[in-house]
Residue, then its C-alpha position, 0 to 999 in steps of 0.5 A: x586610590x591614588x594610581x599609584x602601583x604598589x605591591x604589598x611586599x614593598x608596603x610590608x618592607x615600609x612597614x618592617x622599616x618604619x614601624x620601629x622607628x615609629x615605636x621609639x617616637x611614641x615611647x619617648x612621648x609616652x615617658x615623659x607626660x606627667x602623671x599628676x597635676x596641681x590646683x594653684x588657686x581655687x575658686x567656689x561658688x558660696x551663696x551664688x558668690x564666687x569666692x577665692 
């Protein structure tokens, strides 16, 4: 698309390279999301009132 010539034994070299790396960045990120969440404070609607 670009003009550049590539052959696909160097795009499966990249990929055989960089994909692993890849892996470990997204397992990091994946670890360490959290699972759960809090409600601190809630607000309801009573009779068209907002109430805390």
């Amino acid at each position: 698309m670009r003009g550049i010539a590539v052959d696909h034994a160097t795009i499966q070299r990249w990929v055989f390279k960089f994909v692993p790396l890849i892996e470990l960045e997204l397992k990091k990120t994946k670890n360490s999301r959290r699972t759960g969440w809090k409600m601190n404070k809630t607000y309801v609607k009573v009779k068209g009132i907002w109430c805390y």
